[in-house]
SERO-552135 format. One record per residue (C-alpha): residue in three letters; y, z, x. Coordinates in nm, 2 decimals, padded with zeros to 4 digits, m for minus. Each point is the difference from the previous one (the first is absolute). Layout:
<nodes>
  aa      y      z      x
 ala      Y      Z      X
...
</nodes>
This chain:
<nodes>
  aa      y      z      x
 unk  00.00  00.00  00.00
 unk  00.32 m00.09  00.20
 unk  00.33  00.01 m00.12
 unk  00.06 m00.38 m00.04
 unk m00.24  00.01 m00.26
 unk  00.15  00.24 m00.21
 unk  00.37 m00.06 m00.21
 unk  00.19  00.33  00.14
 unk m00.04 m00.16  00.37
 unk  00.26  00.21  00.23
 unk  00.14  00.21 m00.29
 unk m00.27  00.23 m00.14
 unk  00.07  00.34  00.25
 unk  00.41 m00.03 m00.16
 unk m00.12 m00.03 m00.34
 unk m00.29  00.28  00.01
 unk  00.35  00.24  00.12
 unk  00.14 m00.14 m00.32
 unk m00.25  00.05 m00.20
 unk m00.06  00.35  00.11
 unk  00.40  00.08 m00.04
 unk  00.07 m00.17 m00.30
 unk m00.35  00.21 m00.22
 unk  00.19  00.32  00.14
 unk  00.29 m00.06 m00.16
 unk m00.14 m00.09 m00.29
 unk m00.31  00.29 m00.02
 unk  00.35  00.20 m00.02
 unk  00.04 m00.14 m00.32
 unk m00.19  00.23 m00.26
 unk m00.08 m00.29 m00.27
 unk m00.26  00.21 m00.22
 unk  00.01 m00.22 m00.32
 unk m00.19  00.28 m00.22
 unk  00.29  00.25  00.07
 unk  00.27 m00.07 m00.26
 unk  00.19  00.22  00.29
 unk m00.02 m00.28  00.28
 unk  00.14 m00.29 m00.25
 unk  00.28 m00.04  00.21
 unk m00.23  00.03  00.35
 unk m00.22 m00.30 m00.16
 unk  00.32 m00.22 m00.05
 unk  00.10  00.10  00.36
 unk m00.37 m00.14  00.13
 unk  00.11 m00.31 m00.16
 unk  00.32 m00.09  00.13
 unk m00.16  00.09  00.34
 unk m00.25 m00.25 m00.04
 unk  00.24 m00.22 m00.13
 unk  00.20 m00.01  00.29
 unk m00.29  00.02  00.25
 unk m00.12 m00.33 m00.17
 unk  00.32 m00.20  00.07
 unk  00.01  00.17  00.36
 unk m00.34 m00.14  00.07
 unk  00.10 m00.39 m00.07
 unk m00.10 m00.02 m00.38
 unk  00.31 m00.21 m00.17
 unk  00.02  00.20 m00.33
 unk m00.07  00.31 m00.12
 unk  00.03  00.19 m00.34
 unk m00.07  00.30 m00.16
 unk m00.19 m00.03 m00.32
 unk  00.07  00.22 m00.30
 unk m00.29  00.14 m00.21
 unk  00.00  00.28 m00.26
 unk m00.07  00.18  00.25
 unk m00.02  00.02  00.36
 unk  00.21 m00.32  00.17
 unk m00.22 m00.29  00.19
 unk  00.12 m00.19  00.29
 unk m00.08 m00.36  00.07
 unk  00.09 m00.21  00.28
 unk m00.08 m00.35  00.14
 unk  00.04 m00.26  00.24
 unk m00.02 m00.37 m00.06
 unk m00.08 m00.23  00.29
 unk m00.13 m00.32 m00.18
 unk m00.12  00.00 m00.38
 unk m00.27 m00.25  00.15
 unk m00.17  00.32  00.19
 unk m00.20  00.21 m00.13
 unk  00.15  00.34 m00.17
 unk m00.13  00.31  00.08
 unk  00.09  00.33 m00.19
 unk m00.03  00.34  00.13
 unk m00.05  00.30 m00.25
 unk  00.07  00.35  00.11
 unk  00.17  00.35 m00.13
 unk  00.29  00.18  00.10
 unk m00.08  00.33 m00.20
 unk m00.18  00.25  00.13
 unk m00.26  00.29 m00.10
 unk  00.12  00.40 m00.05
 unk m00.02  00.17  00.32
 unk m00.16  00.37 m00.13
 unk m00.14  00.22  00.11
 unk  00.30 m00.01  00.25
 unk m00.13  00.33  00.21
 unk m00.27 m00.24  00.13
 unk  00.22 m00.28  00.13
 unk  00.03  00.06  00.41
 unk  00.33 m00.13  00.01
 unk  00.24 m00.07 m00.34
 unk m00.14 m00.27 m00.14
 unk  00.32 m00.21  00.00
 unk  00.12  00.02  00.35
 unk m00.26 m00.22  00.17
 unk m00.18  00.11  00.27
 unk m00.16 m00.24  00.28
 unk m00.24  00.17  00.20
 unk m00.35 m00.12  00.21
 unk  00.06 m00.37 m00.15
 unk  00.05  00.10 m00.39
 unk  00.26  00.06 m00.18
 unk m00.02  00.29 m00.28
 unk  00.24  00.00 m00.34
 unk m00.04 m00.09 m00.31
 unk  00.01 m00.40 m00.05
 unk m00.13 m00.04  00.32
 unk m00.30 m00.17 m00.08
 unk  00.01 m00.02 m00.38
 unk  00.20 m00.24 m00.01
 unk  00.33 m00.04  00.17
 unk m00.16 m00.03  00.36
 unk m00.18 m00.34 m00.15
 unk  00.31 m00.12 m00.16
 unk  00.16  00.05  00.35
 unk m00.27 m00.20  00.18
 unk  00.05 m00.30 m00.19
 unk  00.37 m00.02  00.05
 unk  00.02  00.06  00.38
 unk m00.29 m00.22 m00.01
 unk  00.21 m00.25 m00.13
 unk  00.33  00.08  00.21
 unk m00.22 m00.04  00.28
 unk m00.09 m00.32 m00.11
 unk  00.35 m00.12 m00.04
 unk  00.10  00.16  00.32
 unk m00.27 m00.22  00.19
 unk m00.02 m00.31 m00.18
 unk  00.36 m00.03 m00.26
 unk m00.24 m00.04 m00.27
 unk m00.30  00.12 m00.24
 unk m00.31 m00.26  00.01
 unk m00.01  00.05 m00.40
 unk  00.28  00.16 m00.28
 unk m00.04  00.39 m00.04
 unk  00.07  00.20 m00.32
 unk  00.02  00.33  00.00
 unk m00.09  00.27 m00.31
 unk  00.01  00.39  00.04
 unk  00.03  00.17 m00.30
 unk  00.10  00.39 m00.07
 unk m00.23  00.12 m00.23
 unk m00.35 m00.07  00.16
 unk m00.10  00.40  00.06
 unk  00.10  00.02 m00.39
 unk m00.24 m00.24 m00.11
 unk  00.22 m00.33  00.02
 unk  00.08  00.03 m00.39
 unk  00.30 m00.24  00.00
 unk m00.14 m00.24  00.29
 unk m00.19 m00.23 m00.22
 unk  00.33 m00.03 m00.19
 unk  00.22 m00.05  00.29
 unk m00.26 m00.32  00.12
 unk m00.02 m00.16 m00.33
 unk  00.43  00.00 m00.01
 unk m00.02 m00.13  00.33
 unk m00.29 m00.23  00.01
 unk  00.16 m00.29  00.17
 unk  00.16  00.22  00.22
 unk m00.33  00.13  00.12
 unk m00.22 m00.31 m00.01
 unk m00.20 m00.07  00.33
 unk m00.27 m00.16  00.11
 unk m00.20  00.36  00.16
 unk  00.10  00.32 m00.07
 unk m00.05  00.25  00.34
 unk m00.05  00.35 m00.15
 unk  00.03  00.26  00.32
 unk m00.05  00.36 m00.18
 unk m00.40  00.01  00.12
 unk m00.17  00.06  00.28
 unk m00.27  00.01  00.29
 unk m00.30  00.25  00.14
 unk  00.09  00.00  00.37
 unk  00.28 m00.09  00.21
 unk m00.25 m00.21  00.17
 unk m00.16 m00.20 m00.34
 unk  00.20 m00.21 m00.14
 unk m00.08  00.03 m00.38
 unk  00.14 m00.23 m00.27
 unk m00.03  00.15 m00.34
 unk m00.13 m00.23 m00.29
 unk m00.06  00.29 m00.28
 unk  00.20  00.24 m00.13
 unk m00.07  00.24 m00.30
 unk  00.15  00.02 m00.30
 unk  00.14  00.37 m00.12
 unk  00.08  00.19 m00.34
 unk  00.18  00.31  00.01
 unk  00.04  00.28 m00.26
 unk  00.11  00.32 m00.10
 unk m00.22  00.20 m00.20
 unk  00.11  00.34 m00.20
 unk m00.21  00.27 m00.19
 unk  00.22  00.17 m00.24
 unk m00.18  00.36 m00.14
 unk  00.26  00.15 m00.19
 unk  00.37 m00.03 m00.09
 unk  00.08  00.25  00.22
 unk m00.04  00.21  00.32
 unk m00.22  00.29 m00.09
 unk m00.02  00.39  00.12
 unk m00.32 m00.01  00.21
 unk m00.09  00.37 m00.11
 unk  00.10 m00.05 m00.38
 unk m00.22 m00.41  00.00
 unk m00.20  00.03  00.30
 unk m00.39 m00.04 m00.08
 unk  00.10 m00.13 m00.31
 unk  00.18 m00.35 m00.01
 unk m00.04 m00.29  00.17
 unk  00.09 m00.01  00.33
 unk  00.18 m00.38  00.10
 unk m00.08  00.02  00.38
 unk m00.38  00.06 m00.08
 unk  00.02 m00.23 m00.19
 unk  00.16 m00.25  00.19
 unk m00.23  00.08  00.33
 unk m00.30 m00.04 m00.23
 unk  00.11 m00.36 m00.13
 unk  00.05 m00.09  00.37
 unk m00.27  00.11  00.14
 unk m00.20 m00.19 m00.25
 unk  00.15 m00.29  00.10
 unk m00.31 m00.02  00.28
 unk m00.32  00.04  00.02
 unk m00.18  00.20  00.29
 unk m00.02 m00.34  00.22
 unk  00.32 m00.10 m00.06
 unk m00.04 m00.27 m00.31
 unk  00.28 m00.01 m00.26
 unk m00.10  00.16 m00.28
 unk  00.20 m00.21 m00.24
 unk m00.19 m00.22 m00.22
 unk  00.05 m00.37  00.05
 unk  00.24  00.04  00.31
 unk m00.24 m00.20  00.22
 unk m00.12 m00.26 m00.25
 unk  00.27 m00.31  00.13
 unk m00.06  00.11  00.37
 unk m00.08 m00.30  00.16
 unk m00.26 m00.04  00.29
 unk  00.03 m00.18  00.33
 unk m00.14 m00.29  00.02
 unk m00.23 m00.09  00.39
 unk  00.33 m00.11  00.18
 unk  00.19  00.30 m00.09
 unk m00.23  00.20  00.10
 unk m00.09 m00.16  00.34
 unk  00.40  00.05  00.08
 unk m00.01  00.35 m00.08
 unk m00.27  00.10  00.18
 unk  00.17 m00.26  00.30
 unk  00.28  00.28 m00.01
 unk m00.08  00.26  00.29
 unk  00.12  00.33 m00.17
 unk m00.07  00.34  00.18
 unk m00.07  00.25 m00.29
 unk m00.01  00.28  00.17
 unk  00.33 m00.08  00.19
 unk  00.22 m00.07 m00.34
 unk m00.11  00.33 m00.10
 unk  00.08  00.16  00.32
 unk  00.34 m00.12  00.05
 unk  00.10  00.15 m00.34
 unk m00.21  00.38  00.01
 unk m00.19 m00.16 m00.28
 unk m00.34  00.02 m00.17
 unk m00.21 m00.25 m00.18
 unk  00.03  00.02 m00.32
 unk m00.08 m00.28 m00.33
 unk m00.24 m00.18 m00.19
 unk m00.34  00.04  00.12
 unk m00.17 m00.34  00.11
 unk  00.29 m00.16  00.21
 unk  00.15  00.01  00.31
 unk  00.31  00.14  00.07
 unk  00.15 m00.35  00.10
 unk m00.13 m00.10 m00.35
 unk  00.15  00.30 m00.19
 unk  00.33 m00.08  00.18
 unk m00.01 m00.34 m00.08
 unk m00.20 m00.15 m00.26
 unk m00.11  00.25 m00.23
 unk  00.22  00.09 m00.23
 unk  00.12  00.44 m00.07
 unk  00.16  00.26 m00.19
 unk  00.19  00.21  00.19
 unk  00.19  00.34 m00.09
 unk  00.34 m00.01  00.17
 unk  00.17  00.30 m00.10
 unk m00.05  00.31 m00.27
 unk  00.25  00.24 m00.16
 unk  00.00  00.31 m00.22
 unk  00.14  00.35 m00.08
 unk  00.22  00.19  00.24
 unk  00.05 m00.13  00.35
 unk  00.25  00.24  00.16
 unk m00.01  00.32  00.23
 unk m00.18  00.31 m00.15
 unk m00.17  00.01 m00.33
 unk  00.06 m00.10 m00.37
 unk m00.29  00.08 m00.21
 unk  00.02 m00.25 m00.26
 unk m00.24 m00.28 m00.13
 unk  00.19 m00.33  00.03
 unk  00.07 m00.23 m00.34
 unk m00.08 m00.35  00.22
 unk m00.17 m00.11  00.36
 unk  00.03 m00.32  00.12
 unk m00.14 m00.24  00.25
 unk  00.11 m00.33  00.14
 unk m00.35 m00.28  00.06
 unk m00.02 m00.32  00.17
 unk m00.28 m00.28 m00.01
 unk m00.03 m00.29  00.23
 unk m00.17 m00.25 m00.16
 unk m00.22 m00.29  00.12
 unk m00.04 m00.35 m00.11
 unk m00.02 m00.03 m00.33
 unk  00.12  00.31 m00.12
 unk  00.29 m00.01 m00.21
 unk  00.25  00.28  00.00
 unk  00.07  00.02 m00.40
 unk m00.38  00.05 m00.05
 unk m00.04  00.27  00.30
 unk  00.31  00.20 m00.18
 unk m00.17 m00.07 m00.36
 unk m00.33  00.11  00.15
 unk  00.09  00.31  00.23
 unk  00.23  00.13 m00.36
 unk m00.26 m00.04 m00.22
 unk m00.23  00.18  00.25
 unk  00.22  00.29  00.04
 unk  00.11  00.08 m00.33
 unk m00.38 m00.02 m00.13
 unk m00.05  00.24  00.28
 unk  00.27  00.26 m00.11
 unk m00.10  00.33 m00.20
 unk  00.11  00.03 m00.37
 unk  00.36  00.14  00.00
 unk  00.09 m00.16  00.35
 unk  00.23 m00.33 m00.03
 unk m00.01 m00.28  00.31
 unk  00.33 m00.19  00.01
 unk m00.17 m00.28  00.26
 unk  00.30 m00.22  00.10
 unk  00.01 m00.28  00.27
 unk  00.32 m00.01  00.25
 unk m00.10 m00.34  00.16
 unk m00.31 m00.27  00.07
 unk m00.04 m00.28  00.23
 unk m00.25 m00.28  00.05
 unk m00.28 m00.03  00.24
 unk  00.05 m00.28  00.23
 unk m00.26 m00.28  00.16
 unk  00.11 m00.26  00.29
 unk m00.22 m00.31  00.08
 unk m00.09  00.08  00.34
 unk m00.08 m00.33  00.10
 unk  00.34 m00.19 m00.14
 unk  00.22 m00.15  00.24
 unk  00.29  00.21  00.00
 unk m00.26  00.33  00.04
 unk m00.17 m00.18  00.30
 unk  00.32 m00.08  00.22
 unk  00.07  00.37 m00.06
 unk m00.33  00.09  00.13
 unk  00.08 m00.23  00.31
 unk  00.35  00.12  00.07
 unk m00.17  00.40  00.06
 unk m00.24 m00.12  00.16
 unk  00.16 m00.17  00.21
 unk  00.25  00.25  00.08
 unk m00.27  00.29  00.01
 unk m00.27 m00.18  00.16
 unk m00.24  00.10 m00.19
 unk m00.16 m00.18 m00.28
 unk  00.16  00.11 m00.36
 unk m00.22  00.15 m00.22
 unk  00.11  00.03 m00.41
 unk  00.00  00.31 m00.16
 unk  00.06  00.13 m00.37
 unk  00.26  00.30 m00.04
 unk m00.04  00.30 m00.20
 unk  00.34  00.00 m00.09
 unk  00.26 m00.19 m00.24
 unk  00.23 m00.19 m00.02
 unk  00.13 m00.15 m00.36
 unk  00.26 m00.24  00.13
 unk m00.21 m00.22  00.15
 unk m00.21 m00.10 m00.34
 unk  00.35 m00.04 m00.16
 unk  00.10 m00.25  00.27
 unk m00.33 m00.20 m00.02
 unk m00.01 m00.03 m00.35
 unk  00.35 m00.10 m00.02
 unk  00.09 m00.20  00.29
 unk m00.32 m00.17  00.01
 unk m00.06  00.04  00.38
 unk m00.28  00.09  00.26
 unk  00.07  00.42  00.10
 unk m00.07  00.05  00.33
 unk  00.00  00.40  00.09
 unk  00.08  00.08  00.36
 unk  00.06  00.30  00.11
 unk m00.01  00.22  00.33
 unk m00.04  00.30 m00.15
 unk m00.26  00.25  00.12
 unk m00.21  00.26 m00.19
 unk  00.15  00.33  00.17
 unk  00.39 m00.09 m00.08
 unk m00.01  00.28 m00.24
 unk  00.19 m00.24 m00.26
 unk  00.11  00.19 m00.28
 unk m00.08  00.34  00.16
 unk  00.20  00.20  00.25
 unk  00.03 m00.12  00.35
 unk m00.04 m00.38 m00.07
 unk  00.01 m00.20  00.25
 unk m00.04 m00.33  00.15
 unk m00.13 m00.15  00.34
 unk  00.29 m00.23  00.15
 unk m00.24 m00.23  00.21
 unk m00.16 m00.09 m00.35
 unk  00.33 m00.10 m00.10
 unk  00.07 m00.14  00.30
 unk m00.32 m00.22 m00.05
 unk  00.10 m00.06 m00.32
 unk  00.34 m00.18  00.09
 unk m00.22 m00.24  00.21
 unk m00.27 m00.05 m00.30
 unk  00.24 m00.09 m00.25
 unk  00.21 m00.24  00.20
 unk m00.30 m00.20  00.12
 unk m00.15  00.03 m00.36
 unk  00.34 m00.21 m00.11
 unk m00.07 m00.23  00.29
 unk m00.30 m00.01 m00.14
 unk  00.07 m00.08 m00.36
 unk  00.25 m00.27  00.13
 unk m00.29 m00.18  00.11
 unk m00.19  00.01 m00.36
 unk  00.27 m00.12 m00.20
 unk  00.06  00.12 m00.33
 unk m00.26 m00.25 m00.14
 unk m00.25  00.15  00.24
 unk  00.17  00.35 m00.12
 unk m00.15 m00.05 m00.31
 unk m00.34 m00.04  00.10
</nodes>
């Protein structure tokens, strides 16, 4: 691999001190979308990036409006003949408690040993940086892009994107390309490159148990009423069996099975078990009969997120509460379908309730499970471009994770997804100390210019595939 072969020849060291200073400055930027709070710190995140974008050579930038959280697109046009390629990513941003376990505040970034630690580092603002030194270093060394670049980041992803589809039917036109590169995913090693062709779909709920219509004298009612938490840690732990099945009737009747090609590719994937439970102080856990690559991946769950009830402060209050809740997730598989999974898990837990005990079963948001054509055109040059810059053959992987936007912008732009990312499985995203590795990034930049070199050469006819 020398550097004549690659598009950031005699510019990648100033552009990885870029990189590295500009995801500081904008780590600093606390843009939690959930927090009604940090509206104003989410705007913020998006005139940064809107500035950023025009530093970095794209021609036109905007901030894009939604019911909720603002979007920002951007986009360079070198020829309509080439090929268009447009990258999705997210400004926002996950909560950062439980804040006493952060080693350092989580918005003042801190490099150290080759990572950098904050929250966005890695999920996502550290991939939306790649891409656009990736492209200033393009610009720098050649004075133009081999094909036209789009760019999408919306604010709301870590809320469940609720007004994204919205925002890319208004702007359809705007948005159309001929591949879409997602980069919120990941890898397994720094030294595998991994291209991700699966991700699952997800359903998330709240669930309360409501006993009686009011907070009761534990002494005067105890023994006697209903108590909601029982209750509530009852329905849950039904939700399983002893070897970790679902216990909800009909949840796995869509689940689809791999077919002998899916299956040879996963088992391709080297995963060290042991290792991804390691890294985390973790312990196996999940349905009986799989392996934990194919509980993380392709199987679908029911997880329990969070629970609530009764008196939380210092000392004691000796009172039986009127309501518990708890908050669920699912992440589904192909072909399950969130509306039924909600229907299904409802049903299921109000049939489970005691007499006298009312379920309120509500869902917050849903997303779509995702499949990508591994061998299409615009998948394989990806697979090239990493393995080419890793020098290692890329092997494709499915994701446990989800990521809604990108079935919105298949369906509705009509375009291959392609889902690169240099993420790693111990960046902590969404918990305290996140983190990203910089080389990855680094890498990255590399990747993602040669994979536009790359798509240059197919055309957008042979974009299509």
């Amino acid at each position: 691999m020398s550097g004549r072969e690659l598009p950031l020849e005699g510019c990648i060291s100033a552009r990885e001190t870029a990189l590295v200073d500009g995801l500081k400055r904008w780590v600093a930027i606390p843009s939690i979308s959930t927090d009604p709070a940090r509206t104003a710190d989410v705007i913020a995140s998006a005139e940064f990036l809107h500035d950023y974008a025009i530093s970095c050579g794209l021609s036109r930038a905007e901030i894009w409006e939604t019911e909720g959280h603002p979007a920002v697109f951007a986009e360079r046009t070198e020829d309509p003949a080439l090929p268009t390629v447009l990258v999705y990513g997210h400004h926002d941003v996950q909560p950062v408690d439980p804040l006493e376990e952060w080693e350092a505040a989580p918005f003042q970034a801190l490099e150290r040993d080759g990572k950098l630690l904050g929250r966005g580092t890695a999920d996502d603002k550290g991939h939306i940086l790649m891409h656009l030194e990736a492209i200033r270093g393009i610009l720098d060394a050649r004075g133009r892009l081999p094909v036209n670049i789009k760019l999408i980041a919306e604010g709301e992803e870590e809320d469940g994107s609720e007004h994204f589809e919205e925002l890319v039917v208004r702007h359809r036109d705007r948005l159309a390309a001929d591949v879409v590169v997602i980069s919120d995913t990941g890898m397994l090693a720094e030294d595998l490159p991994g291209l991700t062709v699966g991700l699952r779909g997800m359903a998330y709920w709240e669930v309360t148990v409501t006993t009686s219509s009011t907070d009761l004298h534990s002494g005067v009612y105890g023994g006697a009423v209903l108590n909601p938490i029982a209750v509530l840690a009852e329905l849950l732990a039904g939700l399983h069996d002893g070897m970790g099945h679902i216990t909800v009737p009909g949840f796995y009747d869509r689940v689809r099975e791999l077919t002998s090609d899916e299956r040879a590719e996963l088992a391709a994937v080297p995963f060290d078990e042991s290792g991804f439970l390691r890294d985390v102080g973790a312990t196996a856990g999940g349905e009986g009969g799989y392996s934990v690559m194919e509980r993380r991946t392709i199987r679908p769950t029911l997880e329990l997120c969070g629970i609530w009830g009764g008196y939380q402060g210092p000392g004691a209050k000796t009172v039986i509460p009127a309501r518990a809740s708890a908050k669920l997730s699912s992440r589904l598989v192909p072909d399950q379908l969130a509306d039924d999974i909600t229907r299904l898990v409802g049903e299921h837990l109000r049939r489970a309730a005691p007499p006298g005990a009312e379920v309120d079963f509500s869902l917050i948001h849903d997303g779509r499970w995702v499949l990508t054509p591994s061998r299409h055109p615009a998948v394989d040059a990806a697979a090239a471009a990493l393995t080419k810059v890793w020098g290692r053959e890329t092997v494709f992987i499915r994701e446990g994770g989800s990521i809604p936007p990108v079935a919105t912008l298949a369906d509705q732009l009509g375009a291959p997804c392609v889902l690169l990312g240099v993420g790693l499985p111990d960046d902590r995203i969404h918990a305290p100390n996140e983190r990203v590795v910089l080389n990855q990034l680094f890498k990255g930049m590399q990747a993602v210019g040669l994979l536009w070199d790359r798509y240059a050469e197919l055309g957008r006819s042979g974009l299509r595939g």
